[in-house]
C-alpha positions as CSV (number, residue, x, y, z in Angstrom):
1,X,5.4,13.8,9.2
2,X,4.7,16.5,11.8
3,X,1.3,18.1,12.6
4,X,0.3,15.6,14.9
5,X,1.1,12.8,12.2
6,X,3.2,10.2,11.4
7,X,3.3,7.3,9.6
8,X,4.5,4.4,11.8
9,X,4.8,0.5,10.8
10,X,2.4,-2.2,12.3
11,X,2.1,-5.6,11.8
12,X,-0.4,-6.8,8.9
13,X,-2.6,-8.9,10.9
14,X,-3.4,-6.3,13.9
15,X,-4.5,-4.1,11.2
16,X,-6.7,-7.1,9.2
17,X,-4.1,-7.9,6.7
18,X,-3.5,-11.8,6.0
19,X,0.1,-11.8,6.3
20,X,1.1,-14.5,3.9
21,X,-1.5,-12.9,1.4
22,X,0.6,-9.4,2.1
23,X,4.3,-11.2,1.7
24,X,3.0,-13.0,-1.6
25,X,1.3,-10.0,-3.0
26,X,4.7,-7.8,-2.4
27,X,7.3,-10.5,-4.1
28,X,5.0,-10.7,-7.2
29,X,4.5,-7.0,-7.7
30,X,8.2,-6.8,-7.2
31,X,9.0,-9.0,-10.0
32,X,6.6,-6.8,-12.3
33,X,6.8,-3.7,-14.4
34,X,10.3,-2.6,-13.4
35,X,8.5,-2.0,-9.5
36,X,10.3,0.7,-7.6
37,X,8.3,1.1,-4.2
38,X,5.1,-0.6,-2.5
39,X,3.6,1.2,0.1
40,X,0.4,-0.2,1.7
41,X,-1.1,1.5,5.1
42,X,-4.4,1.0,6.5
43,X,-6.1,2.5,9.2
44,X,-3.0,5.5,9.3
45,X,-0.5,2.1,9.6
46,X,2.3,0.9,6.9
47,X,1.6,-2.6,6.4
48,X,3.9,-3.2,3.6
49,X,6.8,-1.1,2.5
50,X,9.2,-2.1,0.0
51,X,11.6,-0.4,-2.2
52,X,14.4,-1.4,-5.4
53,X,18.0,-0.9,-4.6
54,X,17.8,2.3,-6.3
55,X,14.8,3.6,-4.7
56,X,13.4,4.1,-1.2
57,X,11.4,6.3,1.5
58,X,13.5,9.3,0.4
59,X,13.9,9.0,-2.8
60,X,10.8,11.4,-5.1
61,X,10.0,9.4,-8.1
62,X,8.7,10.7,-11.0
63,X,5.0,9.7,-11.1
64,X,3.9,10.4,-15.0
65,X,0.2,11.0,-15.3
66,X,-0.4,10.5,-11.5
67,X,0.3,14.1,-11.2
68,X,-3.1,14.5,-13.0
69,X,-4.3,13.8,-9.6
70,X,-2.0,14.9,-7.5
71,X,-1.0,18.4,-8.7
72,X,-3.9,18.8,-11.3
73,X,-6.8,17.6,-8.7
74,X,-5.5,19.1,-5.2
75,X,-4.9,22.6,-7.5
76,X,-8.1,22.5,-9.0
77,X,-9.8,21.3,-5.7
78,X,-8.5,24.3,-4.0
79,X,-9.8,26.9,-6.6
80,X,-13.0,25.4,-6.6
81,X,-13.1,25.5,-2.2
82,X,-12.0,29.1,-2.5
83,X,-14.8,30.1,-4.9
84,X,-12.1,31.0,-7.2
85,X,-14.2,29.3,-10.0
86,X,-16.9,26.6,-10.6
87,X,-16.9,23.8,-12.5
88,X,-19.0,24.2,-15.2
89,X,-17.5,27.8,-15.9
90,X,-16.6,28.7,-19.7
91,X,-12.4,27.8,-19.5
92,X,-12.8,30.9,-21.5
93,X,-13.5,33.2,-18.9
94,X,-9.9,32.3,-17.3
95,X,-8.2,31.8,-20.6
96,X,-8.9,34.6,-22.7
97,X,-7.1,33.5,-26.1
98,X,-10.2,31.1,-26.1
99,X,-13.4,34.0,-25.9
100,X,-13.3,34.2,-29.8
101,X,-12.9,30.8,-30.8
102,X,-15.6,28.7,-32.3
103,X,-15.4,25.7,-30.3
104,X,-12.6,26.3,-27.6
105,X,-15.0,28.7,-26.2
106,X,-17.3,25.8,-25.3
107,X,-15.3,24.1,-23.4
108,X,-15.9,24.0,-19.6
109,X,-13.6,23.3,-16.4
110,X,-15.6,20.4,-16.1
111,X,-14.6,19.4,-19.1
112,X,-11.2,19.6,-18.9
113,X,-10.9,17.7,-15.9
114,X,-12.8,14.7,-17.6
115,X,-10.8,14.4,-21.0
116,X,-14.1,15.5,-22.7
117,X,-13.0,18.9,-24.2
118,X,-12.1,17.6,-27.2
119,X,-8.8,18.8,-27.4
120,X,-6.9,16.2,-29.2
121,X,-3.8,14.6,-27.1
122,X,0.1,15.4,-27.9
123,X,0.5,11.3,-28.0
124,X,0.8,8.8,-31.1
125,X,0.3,5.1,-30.0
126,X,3.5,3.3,-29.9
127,X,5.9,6.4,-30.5
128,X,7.8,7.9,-27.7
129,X,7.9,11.2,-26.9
130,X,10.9,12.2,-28.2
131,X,9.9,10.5,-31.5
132,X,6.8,13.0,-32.6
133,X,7.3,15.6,-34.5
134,X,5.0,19.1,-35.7
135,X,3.4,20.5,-32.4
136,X,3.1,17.1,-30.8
137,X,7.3,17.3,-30.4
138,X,7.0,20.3,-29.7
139,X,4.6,20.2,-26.8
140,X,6.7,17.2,-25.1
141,X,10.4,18.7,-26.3
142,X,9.4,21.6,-24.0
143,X,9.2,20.1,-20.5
144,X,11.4,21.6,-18.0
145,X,12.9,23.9,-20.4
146,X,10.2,26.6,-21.3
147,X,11.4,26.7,-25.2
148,X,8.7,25.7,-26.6
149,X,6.1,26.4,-24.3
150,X,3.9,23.9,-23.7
151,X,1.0,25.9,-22.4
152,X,0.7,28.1,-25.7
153,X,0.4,24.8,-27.6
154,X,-1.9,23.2,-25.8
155,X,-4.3,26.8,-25.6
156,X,-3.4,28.0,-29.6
157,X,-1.7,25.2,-31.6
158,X,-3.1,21.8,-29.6
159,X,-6.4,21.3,-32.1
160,X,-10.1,20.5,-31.2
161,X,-11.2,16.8,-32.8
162,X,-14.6,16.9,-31.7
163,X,-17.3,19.9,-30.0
164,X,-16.5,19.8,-26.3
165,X,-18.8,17.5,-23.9
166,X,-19.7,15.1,-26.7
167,X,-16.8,12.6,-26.5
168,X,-14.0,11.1,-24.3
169,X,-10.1,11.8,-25.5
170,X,-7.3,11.3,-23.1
171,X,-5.5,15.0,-23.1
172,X,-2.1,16.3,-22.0
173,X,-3.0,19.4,-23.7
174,X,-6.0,19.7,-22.2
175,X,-5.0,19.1,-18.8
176,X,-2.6,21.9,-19.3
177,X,-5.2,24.2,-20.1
178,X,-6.8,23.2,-17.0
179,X,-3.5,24.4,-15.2
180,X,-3.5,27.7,-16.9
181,X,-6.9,28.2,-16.2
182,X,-6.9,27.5,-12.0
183,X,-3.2,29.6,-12.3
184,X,-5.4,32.5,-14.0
185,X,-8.0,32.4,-11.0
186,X,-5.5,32.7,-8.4
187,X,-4.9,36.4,-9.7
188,X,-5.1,38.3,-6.1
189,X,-4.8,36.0,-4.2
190,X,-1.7,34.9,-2.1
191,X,-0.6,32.3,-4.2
192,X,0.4,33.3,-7.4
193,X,0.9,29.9,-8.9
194,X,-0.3,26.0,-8.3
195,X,3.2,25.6,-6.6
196,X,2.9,28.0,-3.7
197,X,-0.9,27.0,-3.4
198,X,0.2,23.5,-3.1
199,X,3.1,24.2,-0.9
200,X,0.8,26.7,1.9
201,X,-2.1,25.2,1.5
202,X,-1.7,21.6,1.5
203,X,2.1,20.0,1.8
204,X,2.8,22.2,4.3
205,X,0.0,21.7,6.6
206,X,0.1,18.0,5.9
207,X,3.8,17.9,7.2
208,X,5.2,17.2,3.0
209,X,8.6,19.0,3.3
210,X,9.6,20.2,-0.1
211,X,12.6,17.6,-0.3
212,X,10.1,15.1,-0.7
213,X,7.8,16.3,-3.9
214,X,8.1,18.8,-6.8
215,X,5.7,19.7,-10.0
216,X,5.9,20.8,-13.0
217,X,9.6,19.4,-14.0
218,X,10.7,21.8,-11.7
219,X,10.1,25.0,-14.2
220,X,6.9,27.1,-14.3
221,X,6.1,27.9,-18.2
222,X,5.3,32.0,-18.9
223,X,1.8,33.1,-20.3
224,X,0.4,35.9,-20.3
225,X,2.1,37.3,-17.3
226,X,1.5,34.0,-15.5
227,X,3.9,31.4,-13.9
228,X,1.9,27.7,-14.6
229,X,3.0,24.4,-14.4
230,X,2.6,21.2,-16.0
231,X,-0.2,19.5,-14.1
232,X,-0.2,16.2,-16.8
233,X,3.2,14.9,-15.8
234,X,6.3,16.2,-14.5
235,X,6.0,15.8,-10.5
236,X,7.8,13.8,-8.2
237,X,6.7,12.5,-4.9
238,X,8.0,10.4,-2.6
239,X,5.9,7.4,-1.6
240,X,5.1,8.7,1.7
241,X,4.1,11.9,0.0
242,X,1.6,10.7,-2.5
243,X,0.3,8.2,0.7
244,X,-0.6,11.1,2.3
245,X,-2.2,13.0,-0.6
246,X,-4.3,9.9,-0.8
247,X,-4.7,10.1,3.3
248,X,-6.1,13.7,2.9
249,X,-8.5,13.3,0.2
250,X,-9.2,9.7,2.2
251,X,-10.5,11.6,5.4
252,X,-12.2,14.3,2.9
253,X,-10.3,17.1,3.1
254,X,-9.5,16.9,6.7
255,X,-6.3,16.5,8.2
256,X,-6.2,15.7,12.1
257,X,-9.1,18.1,12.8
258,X,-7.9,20.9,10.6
259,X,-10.2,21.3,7.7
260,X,-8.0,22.2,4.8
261,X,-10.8,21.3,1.5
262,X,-14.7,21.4,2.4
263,X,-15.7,18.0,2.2
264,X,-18.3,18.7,-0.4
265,X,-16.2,19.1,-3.0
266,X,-13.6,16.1,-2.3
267,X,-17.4,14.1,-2.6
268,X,-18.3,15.9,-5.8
269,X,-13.9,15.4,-6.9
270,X,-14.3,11.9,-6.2
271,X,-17.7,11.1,-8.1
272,X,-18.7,10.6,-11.5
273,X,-18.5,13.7,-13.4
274,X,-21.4,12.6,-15.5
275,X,-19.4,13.0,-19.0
276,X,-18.9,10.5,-21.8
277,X,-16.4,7.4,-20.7
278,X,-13.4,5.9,-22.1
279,X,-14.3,3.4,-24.9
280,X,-13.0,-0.4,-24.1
281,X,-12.1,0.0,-20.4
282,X,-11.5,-3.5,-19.0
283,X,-11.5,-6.8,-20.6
284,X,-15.4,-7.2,-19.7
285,X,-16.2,-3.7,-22.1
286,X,-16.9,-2.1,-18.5
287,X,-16.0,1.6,-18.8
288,X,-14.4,3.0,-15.9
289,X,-15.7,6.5,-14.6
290,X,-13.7,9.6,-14.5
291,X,-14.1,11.9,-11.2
292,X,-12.4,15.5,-11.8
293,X,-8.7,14.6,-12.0
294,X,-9.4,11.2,-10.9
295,X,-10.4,7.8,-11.5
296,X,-13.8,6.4,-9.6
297,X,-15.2,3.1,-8.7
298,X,-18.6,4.3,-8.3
299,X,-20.1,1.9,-10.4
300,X,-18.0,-1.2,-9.6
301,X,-15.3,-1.2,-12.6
302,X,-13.0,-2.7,-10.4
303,X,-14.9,-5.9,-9.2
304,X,-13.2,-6.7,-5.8
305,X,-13.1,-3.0,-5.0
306,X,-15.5,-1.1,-2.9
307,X,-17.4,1.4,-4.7
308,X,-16.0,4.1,-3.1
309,X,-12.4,3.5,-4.4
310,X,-10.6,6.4,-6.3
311,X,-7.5,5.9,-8.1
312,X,-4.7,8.4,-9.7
313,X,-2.5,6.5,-12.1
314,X,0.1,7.2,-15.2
315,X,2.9,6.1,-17.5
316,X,5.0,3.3,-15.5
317,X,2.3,1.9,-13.5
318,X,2.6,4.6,-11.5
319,X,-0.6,4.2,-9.1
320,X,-2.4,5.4,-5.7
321,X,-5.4,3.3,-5.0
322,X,-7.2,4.8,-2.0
323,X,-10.5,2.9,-0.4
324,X,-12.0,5.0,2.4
325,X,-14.5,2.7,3.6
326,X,-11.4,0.0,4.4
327,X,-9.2,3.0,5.5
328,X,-6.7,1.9,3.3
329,X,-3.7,3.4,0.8
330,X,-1.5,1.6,-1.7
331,X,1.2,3.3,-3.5
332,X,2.5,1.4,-6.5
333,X,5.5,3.0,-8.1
334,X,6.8,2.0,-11.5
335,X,9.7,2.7,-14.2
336,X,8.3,4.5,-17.4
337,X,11.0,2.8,-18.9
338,X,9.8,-1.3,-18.5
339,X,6.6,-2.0,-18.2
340,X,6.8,-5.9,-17.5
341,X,3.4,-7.1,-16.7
342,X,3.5,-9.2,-19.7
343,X,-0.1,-8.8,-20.5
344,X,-2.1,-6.7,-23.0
345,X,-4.1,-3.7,-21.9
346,X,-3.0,-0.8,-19.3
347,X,-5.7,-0.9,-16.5
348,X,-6.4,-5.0,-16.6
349,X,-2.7,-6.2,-15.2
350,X,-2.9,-3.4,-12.4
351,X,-6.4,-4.8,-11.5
352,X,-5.5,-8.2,-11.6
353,X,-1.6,-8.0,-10.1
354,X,-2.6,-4.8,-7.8
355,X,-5.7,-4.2,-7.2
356,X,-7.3,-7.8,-6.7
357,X,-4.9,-9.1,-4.4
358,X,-5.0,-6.2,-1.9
359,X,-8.8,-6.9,-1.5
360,X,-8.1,-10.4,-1.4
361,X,-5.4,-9.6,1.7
362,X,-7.7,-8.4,3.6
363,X,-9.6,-10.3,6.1
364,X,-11.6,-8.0,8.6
Protein backbone atom coordinates (compact mmCIF):
# COMPACT_ATOMS: atom_id res chain seq x y z
CA UNK A 1 0.00 0.00 0.00
CA UNK A 2 1.22 3.57 -0.56
CA UNK A 3 -0.08 6.74 1.21
CA UNK A 4 1.93 6.50 4.10
CA UNK A 5 0.69 2.64 4.54
CA UNK A 6 1.61 -0.60 4.35
CA UNK A 7 0.85 -3.65 5.65
CA UNK A 8 3.95 -5.40 7.12
CA UNK A 9 4.15 -8.90 9.11
CA UNK A 10 4.89 -9.12 12.90
CA UNK A 11 5.20 -11.76 15.13
CA UNK A 12 1.77 -12.83 17.01
CA UNK A 13 2.89 -12.45 20.36
CA UNK A 14 4.41 -8.77 20.14
CA UNK A 15 1.10 -7.83 18.95
CA UNK A 16 -0.96 -10.06 21.87
CA UNK A 17 -1.62 -12.98 19.83
CA UNK A 18 -1.03 -16.53 21.68
CA UNK A 19 0.98 -18.06 19.05
CA UNK A 20 0.09 -21.74 19.36
CA UNK A 21 -3.67 -20.48 19.65
CA UNK A 22 -2.88 -18.48 16.11
CA UNK A 23 -1.00 -21.74 14.37
CA UNK A 24 -3.98 -24.05 15.63
CA UNK A 25 -6.70 -21.61 14.67
CA UNK A 26 -5.09 -21.33 10.88
CA UNK A 27 -4.59 -25.30 10.24
CA UNK A 28 -8.32 -25.86 11.29
CA UNK A 29 -9.80 -23.17 9.26
CA UNK A 30 -7.68 -24.51 6.49
CA UNK A 31 -9.16 -27.77 6.58
CA UNK A 32 -12.69 -26.11 6.36
CA UNK A 33 -15.12 -24.89 3.76
CA UNK A 34 -12.88 -25.17 0.79
CA UNK A 35 -10.54 -22.13 2.72
CA UNK A 36 -8.76 -20.00 0.23
CA UNK A 37 -6.96 -17.20 2.33
CA UNK A 38 -6.67 -16.20 6.14
CA UNK A 39 -5.64 -12.93 6.84
CA UNK A 40 -5.44 -11.66 10.45
CA UNK A 41 -3.74 -8.12 11.40
CA UNK A 42 -4.03 -6.31 14.52
CA UNK A 43 -2.90 -3.05 15.51
CA UNK A 44 -2.02 -2.30 11.37
CA UNK A 45 0.27 -5.80 11.71
CA UNK A 46 -0.46 -9.27 9.64
CA UNK A 47 -0.42 -11.78 12.25
CA UNK A 48 -1.42 -14.67 10.19
CA UNK A 49 -1.47 -14.94 6.46
CA UNK A 50 -2.24 -18.03 4.71
CA UNK A 51 -3.30 -18.86 1.22
CA UNK A 52 -4.38 -22.48 -0.98
CA UNK A 53 -2.14 -23.38 -3.77
CA UNK A 54 -4.42 -21.69 -6.01
CA UNK A 55 -4.78 -18.53 -4.27
CA UNK A 56 -2.62 -15.86 -2.65
CA UNK A 57 -1.87 -11.96 -1.79
CA UNK A 58 -2.45 -11.22 -5.50
CA UNK A 59 -4.91 -13.16 -6.43
CA UNK A 60 -8.91 -11.07 -6.18
CA UNK A 61 -11.34 -13.59 -5.13
CA UNK A 62 -14.75 -13.36 -5.67
CA UNK A 63 -16.40 -12.47 -2.37
CA UNK A 64 -20.36 -13.23 -2.91
CA UNK A 65 -22.51 -11.27 -0.65
CA UNK A 66 -19.46 -9.60 1.07
CA UNK A 67 -19.78 -7.04 -1.56
CA UNK A 68 -23.00 -6.04 0.25
CA UNK A 69 -20.55 -4.39 2.41
CA UNK A 70 -17.91 -3.56 0.53
CA UNK A 71 -19.26 -1.98 -2.66
CA UNK A 72 -22.96 -1.60 -1.46
CA UNK A 73 -21.90 0.08 2.13
CA UNK A 74 -18.64 2.25 1.09
CA UNK A 75 -21.12 3.49 -2.10
CA UNK A 76 -23.86 4.18 0.03
CA UNK A 77 -21.66 5.64 2.86
CA UNK A 78 -20.32 8.08 0.48
CA UNK A 79 -23.78 9.39 -0.89
CA UNK A 80 -24.94 9.76 2.48
CA UNK A 81 -21.29 11.93 3.54
CA UNK A 82 -21.85 14.06 0.47
CA UNK A 83 -25.49 14.92 1.32
CA UNK A 84 -26.37 13.28 -1.87
CA UNK A 85 -29.27 11.68 0.03
CA UNK A 86 -30.47 10.55 3.57
CA UNK A 87 -31.44 7.56 4.82
CA UNK A 88 -34.85 7.57 5.50
CA UNK A 89 -35.48 9.22 1.93
CA UNK A 90 -38.53 7.67 -0.25
CA UNK A 91 -36.11 5.23 -2.76
CA UNK A 92 -38.70 6.79 -4.86
CA UNK A 93 -37.33 9.99 -5.14
CA UNK A 94 -34.15 8.46 -6.84
CA UNK A 95 -35.98 5.72 -8.65
CA UNK A 96 -38.70 7.11 -10.41
CA UNK A 97 -40.44 3.86 -11.92
CA UNK A 98 -41.40 3.49 -8.09
CA UNK A 99 -43.43 7.27 -7.45
CA UNK A 100 -46.77 5.53 -8.69
CA UNK A 101 -46.57 2.36 -7.07
CA UNK A 102 -48.65 1.29 -4.19
CA UNK A 103 -46.12 -0.15 -1.97
CA UNK A 104 -42.63 0.29 -3.72
CA UNK A 105 -43.18 3.92 -3.14
CA UNK A 106 -42.91 3.25 0.66
CA UNK A 107 -39.88 1.89 0.71
CA UNK A 108 -36.97 3.96 2.22
CA UNK A 109 -33.01 3.86 1.70
CA UNK A 110 -33.01 2.80 5.06
CA UNK A 111 -34.85 0.12 4.16
CA UNK A 112 -33.10 -1.24 1.58
CA UNK A 113 -29.96 -1.39 3.27
CA UNK A 114 -31.63 -3.48 6.15
CA UNK A 115 -33.45 -6.27 4.02
CA UNK A 116 -36.70 -4.75 5.34
CA UNK A 117 -38.25 -3.42 2.03
CA UNK A 118 -40.04 -6.22 1.40
CA UNK A 119 -38.92 -6.96 -1.81
CA UNK A 120 -38.93 -10.68 -2.12
CA UNK A 121 -35.26 -12.32 -2.89
CA UNK A 122 -34.26 -13.87 -6.48
CA UNK A 123 -33.21 -17.16 -4.23
CA UNK A 124 -35.05 -20.63 -3.67
CA UNK A 125 -33.50 -22.68 -0.79
CA UNK A 126 -31.44 -25.48 -1.97
CA UNK A 127 -31.56 -24.53 -5.84
CA UNK A 128 -28.55 -22.99 -7.48
CA UNK A 129 -28.65 -20.11 -9.38
CA UNK A 130 -28.57 -21.45 -12.58
CA UNK A 131 -31.37 -23.78 -11.64
CA UNK A 132 -34.40 -20.94 -11.16
CA UNK A 133 -36.38 -20.22 -13.60
CA UNK A 134 -39.27 -17.10 -14.39
CA UNK A 135 -37.64 -13.66 -13.22
CA UNK A 136 -35.66 -15.35 -10.50
CA UNK A 137 -33.32 -16.97 -13.59
CA UNK A 138 -33.54 -14.24 -15.14
CA UNK A 139 -32.26 -11.89 -12.51
CA UNK A 140 -29.11 -14.22 -11.81
CA UNK A 141 -28.75 -15.41 -15.77
CA UNK A 142 -27.89 -11.68 -16.23
CA UNK A 143 -24.65 -11.09 -14.29
CA UNK A 144 -21.92 -9.81 -16.24
CA UNK A 145 -23.72 -9.86 -19.35
CA UNK A 146 -26.41 -7.04 -19.23
CA UNK A 147 -29.13 -9.35 -21.13
CA UNK A 148 -31.43 -9.56 -18.98
CA UNK A 149 -30.92 -6.74 -16.87
CA UNK A 150 -30.86 -7.28 -13.58
CA UNK A 151 -31.64 -3.77 -12.25
CA UNK A 152 -35.10 -3.64 -14.22
CA UNK A 153 -36.04 -6.85 -12.44
CA UNK A 154 -35.21 -6.08 -9.33
CA UNK A 155 -37.11 -2.20 -9.67
CA UNK A 156 -40.30 -3.66 -12.11
CA UNK A 157 -40.47 -7.47 -12.14
CA UNK A 158 -38.73 -8.40 -8.48
CA UNK A 159 -42.28 -8.42 -6.42
CA UNK A 160 -43.14 -6.88 -2.88
CA UNK A 161 -44.15 -9.88 -0.19
CA UNK A 162 -44.90 -7.69 2.57
CA UNK A 163 -45.49 -3.40 3.15
CA UNK A 164 -41.96 -2.16 3.54
CA UNK A 165 -40.49 -1.68 7.29
CA UNK A 166 -42.72 -4.36 8.71
CA UNK A 167 -40.59 -7.46 8.18
CA UNK A 168 -37.02 -8.81 7.59
CA UNK A 169 -36.33 -10.71 3.97
CA UNK A 170 -32.83 -11.24 2.73
CA UNK A 171 -32.86 -9.31 -0.83
CA UNK A 172 -30.54 -9.35 -3.87
CA UNK A 173 -33.13 -7.45 -5.54
CA UNK A 174 -33.38 -5.09 -3.22
CA UNK A 175 -29.86 -4.43 -2.70
CA UNK A 176 -29.83 -3.72 -6.33
CA UNK A 177 -32.32 -1.15 -6.03
CA UNK A 178 -30.19 0.35 -3.41
CA UNK A 179 -27.32 0.52 -6.16
CA UNK A 180 -29.63 2.22 -8.64
CA UNK A 181 -30.70 4.47 -6.24
CA UNK A 182 -27.09 5.95 -4.72
CA UNK A 183 -26.01 5.67 -8.83
CA UNK A 184 -29.17 8.09 -9.47
CA UNK A 185 -27.91 10.65 -6.74
CA UNK A 186 -24.50 10.91 -8.08
CA UNK A 187 -26.24 12.82 -11.17
CA UNK A 188 -23.72 15.96 -11.32
CA UNK A 189 -21.46 15.01 -9.60
CA UNK A 190 -17.87 13.76 -10.72
CA UNK A 191 -18.52 10.37 -10.46
CA UNK A 192 -20.96 9.09 -12.59
CA UNK A 193 -21.23 5.65 -11.25
CA UNK A 194 -20.40 3.53 -7.79
CA UNK A 195 -17.21 2.44 -9.72
CA UNK A 196 -15.40 5.75 -10.24
CA UNK A 197 -16.82 6.88 -6.71
CA UNK A 198 -15.14 3.88 -5.34
CA UNK A 199 -12.10 4.07 -7.29
CA UNK A 200 -11.38 8.38 -6.42
CA UNK A 201 -12.80 8.33 -3.49
CA UNK A 202 -11.77 5.52 -1.54
CA UNK A 203 -9.29 2.72 -3.25
CA UNK A 204 -7.33 5.21 -4.49
CA UNK A 205 -6.65 7.16 -1.57
CA UNK A 206 -6.38 4.06 0.46
CA UNK A 207 -3.44 2.89 -1.88
CA UNK A 208 -6.12 -0.23 -3.60
CA UNK A 209 -4.65 -0.37 -7.07
CA UNK A 210 -7.34 -1.54 -9.45
CA UNK A 211 -5.47 -4.95 -10.16
CA UNK A 212 -6.38 -5.86 -6.88
CA UNK A 213 -10.49 -5.40 -6.64
CA UNK A 214 -13.40 -5.08 -9.23
CA UNK A 215 -17.41 -4.74 -8.81
CA UNK A 216 -20.12 -5.50 -10.39
CA UNK A 217 -18.87 -8.67 -12.50
CA UNK A 218 -16.91 -6.33 -14.20
CA UNK A 219 -20.03 -4.87 -16.38
CA UNK A 220 -22.23 -1.85 -15.29
CA UNK A 221 -26.10 -2.73 -16.27
CA UNK A 222 -28.00 0.39 -18.39
CA UNK A 223 -31.09 2.20 -16.82
CA UNK A 224 -32.52 4.92 -17.48
CA UNK A 225 -29.47 6.62 -18.82
CA UNK A 226 -27.42 5.26 -15.90
CA UNK A 227 -24.36 2.97 -15.65
CA UNK A 228 -25.06 0.78 -12.09
CA UNK A 229 -23.50 -2.12 -10.78
CA UNK A 230 -24.40 -5.07 -8.89
CA UNK A 231 -23.69 -4.13 -5.29
CA UNK A 232 -25.24 -7.90 -3.90
CA UNK A 233 -22.38 -9.96 -5.44
CA UNK A 234 -20.07 -9.82 -8.17
CA UNK A 235 -16.86 -8.09 -6.68
CA UNK A 236 -13.52 -9.38 -6.23
CA UNK A 237 -10.99 -8.25 -3.81
CA UNK A 238 -7.86 -9.30 -2.84
CA UNK A 239 -7.34 -10.15 0.82
CA UNK A 240 -5.32 -7.21 1.47
CA UNK A 241 -7.97 -5.15 -0.28
CA UNK A 242 -10.96 -6.07 1.75
CA UNK A 243 -8.35 -5.88 5.06
CA UNK A 244 -8.14 -2.44 4.34
CA UNK A 245 -11.73 -1.67 3.65
CA UNK A 246 -12.25 -3.13 7.06
CA UNK A 247 -8.98 -0.84 8.30
CA UNK A 248 -10.85 2.29 6.97
CA UNK A 249 -14.18 1.89 8.33
CA UNK A 250 -12.00 0.38 11.55
CA UNK A 251 -10.38 3.94 12.16
CA UNK A 252 -13.92 5.60 11.17
CA UNK A 253 -13.47 6.89 8.04
CA UNK A 254 -10.09 8.09 8.46
CA UNK A 255 -7.13 6.98 6.75
CA UNK A 256 -3.65 8.24 8.13
CA UNK A 257 -4.96 11.72 8.96
CA UNK A 258 -6.90 12.18 5.75
CA UNK A 259 -10.51 12.14 6.53
CA UNK A 260 -12.16 10.40 3.58
CA UNK A 261 -16.06 9.54 5.42
CA UNK A 262 -17.22 11.81 8.42
CA UNK A 263 -17.07 9.62 11.29
CA UNK A 264 -20.70 10.17 12.11
CA UNK A 265 -21.97 8.26 9.63
CA UNK A 266 -19.37 5.10 9.75
CA UNK A 267 -21.04 5.23 13.68
CA UNK A 268 -24.60 5.52 12.45
CA UNK A 269 -23.30 2.52 9.24
CA UNK A 270 -22.02 0.46 11.91
CA UNK A 271 -25.14 0.49 14.43
CA UNK A 272 -28.39 -1.03 14.58
CA UNK A 273 -30.57 0.35 12.10
CA UNK A 274 -33.50 -0.12 14.39
CA UNK A 275 -35.59 -2.37 11.73
CA UNK A 276 -37.17 -5.82 12.19
CA UNK A 277 -34.21 -8.82 12.56
CA UNK A 278 -33.69 -11.96 10.89
CA UNK A 279 -35.91 -14.77 12.45
CA UNK A 280 -33.64 -17.83 14.04
CA UNK A 281 -30.17 -16.21 14.00
CA UNK A 282 -27.94 -18.38 16.11
CA UNK A 283 -28.52 -21.65 17.76
CA UNK A 284 -29.50 -19.76 21.09
CA UNK A 285 -32.74 -17.88 18.95
CA UNK A 286 -30.37 -14.67 19.37
CA UNK A 287 -31.10 -12.38 16.32
CA UNK A 288 -28.20 -10.75 15.02
CA UNK A 289 -28.60 -6.94 14.14
CA UNK A 290 -28.23 -5.45 10.76
CA UNK A 291 -26.14 -2.02 10.48
CA UNK A 292 -26.68 -0.39 6.83
CA UNK A 293 -24.91 -2.84 4.57
CA UNK A 294 -23.50 -4.55 7.54
CA UNK A 295 -23.72 -6.88 10.18
CA UNK A 296 -23.43 -5.48 14.03
CA UNK A 297 -22.55 -6.83 17.37
CA UNK A 298 -24.14 -4.20 19.28
CA UNK A 299 -26.09 -6.37 21.29
CA UNK A 300 -23.70 -9.20 21.89
CA UNK A 301 -24.84 -11.92 19.13
CA UNK A 302 -21.57 -13.09 18.86
CA UNK A 303 -20.72 -14.03 22.58
CA UNK A 304 -16.83 -13.74 22.70
CA UNK A 305 -16.98 -10.72 20.57
CA UNK A 306 -16.86 -7.15 21.66
CA UNK A 307 -19.82 -5.26 21.02
CA UNK A 308 -18.51 -3.12 18.77
CA UNK A 309 -17.65 -5.86 16.15
CA UNK A 310 -19.06 -5.43 12.57
CA UNK A 311 -19.04 -8.10 10.10
CA UNK A 312 -19.58 -8.30 6.01
CA UNK A 313 -20.09 -11.89 4.93
CA UNK A 314 -21.60 -14.02 1.80
CA UNK A 315 -21.91 -17.20 -0.21
CA UNK A 316 -18.61 -19.35 0.52
CA UNK A 317 -17.85 -18.20 3.90
CA UNK A 318 -16.71 -15.38 2.49
CA UNK A 319 -16.05 -13.05 5.74
CA UNK A 320 -14.39 -9.70 7.22
CA UNK A 321 -14.75 -9.60 10.91
CA UNK A 322 -13.41 -6.15 12.11
CA UNK A 323 -13.19 -5.28 16.08
CA UNK A 324 -12.11 -1.69 16.63
CA UNK A 325 -11.74 -1.68 20.25
CA UNK A 326 -8.91 -4.82 19.78
CA UNK A 327 -7.66 -3.06 16.52
CA UNK A 328 -8.03 -6.06 14.82
CA UNK A 329 -9.03 -7.58 11.04
CA UNK A 330 -9.72 -11.06 9.84
CA UNK A 331 -10.33 -11.88 6.34
CA UNK A 332 -11.77 -15.35 5.77
CA UNK A 333 -12.01 -16.31 2.20
CA UNK A 334 -14.06 -19.27 0.94
CA UNK A 335 -15.05 -21.34 -2.22
CA UNK A 336 -18.86 -20.85 -3.19
CA UNK A 337 -18.40 -24.09 -4.49
CA UNK A 338 -17.73 -26.44 -0.96
CA UNK A 339 -18.85 -25.41 1.92
CA UNK A 340 -17.21 -28.03 4.36
CA UNK A 341 -17.95 -26.96 7.80
CA UNK A 342 -19.94 -30.00 8.31
CA UNK A 343 -22.42 -28.45 10.56
CA UNK A 344 -25.97 -27.13 10.10
CA UNK A 345 -26.76 -23.40 10.02
CA UNK A 346 -24.66 -20.49 8.05
CA UNK A 347 -23.63 -18.05 10.80
CA UNK A 348 -23.10 -20.80 13.88
CA UNK A 349 -19.83 -22.74 12.14
CA UNK A 350 -18.25 -19.21 11.29
CA UNK A 351 -18.86 -18.23 14.99
CA UNK A 352 -17.69 -21.18 16.43
CA UNK A 353 -14.52 -22.19 13.81
CA UNK A 354 -13.92 -18.25 13.17
CA UNK A 355 -15.00 -16.11 15.19
CA UNK A 356 -14.48 -17.81 18.77
CA UNK A 357 -11.09 -18.80 18.33
CA UNK A 358 -9.73 -15.38 17.30
CA UNK A 359 -11.02 -13.93 20.61
CA UNK A 360 -9.83 -16.86 22.29
CA UNK A 361 -6.13 -16.02 20.56
CA UNK A 362 -5.87 -13.18 22.05
CA UNK A 363 -4.21 -12.55 25.28
CA UNK A 364 -3.59 -8.71 26.00
Amino acid sequence: MSNGFRWESADPGKQGIDEVRLCALQRDIASRGGTKALLIARNDRIVCEWYASDSGPAKRQGTASLAKALVGGTSLLLALNDGLMQVDDPACKYLPRWREHPEKSKITIRHLATHTSGIEDAEIAGRSHETLDGWKGDFWAGRGKGKPNSISIALEVAPILFPPGTKYAYSNPGMGALSCAITASLRGTPHEDIYSLLKARVFDPIGVPEEEWSIGYDCPYLVDGLRVFANWGGGEFTARATASIGRLMLRRGDWEGRRLIASSWVDRALTDAGMPRPAGGLPDGTQYESGLCWWVNGDGSWSQAPRDAFVGAGAGDQVLLVVPSLNLIVVRYGDDDLDDWQESGWWSPIVKHLFNPVMEAICG
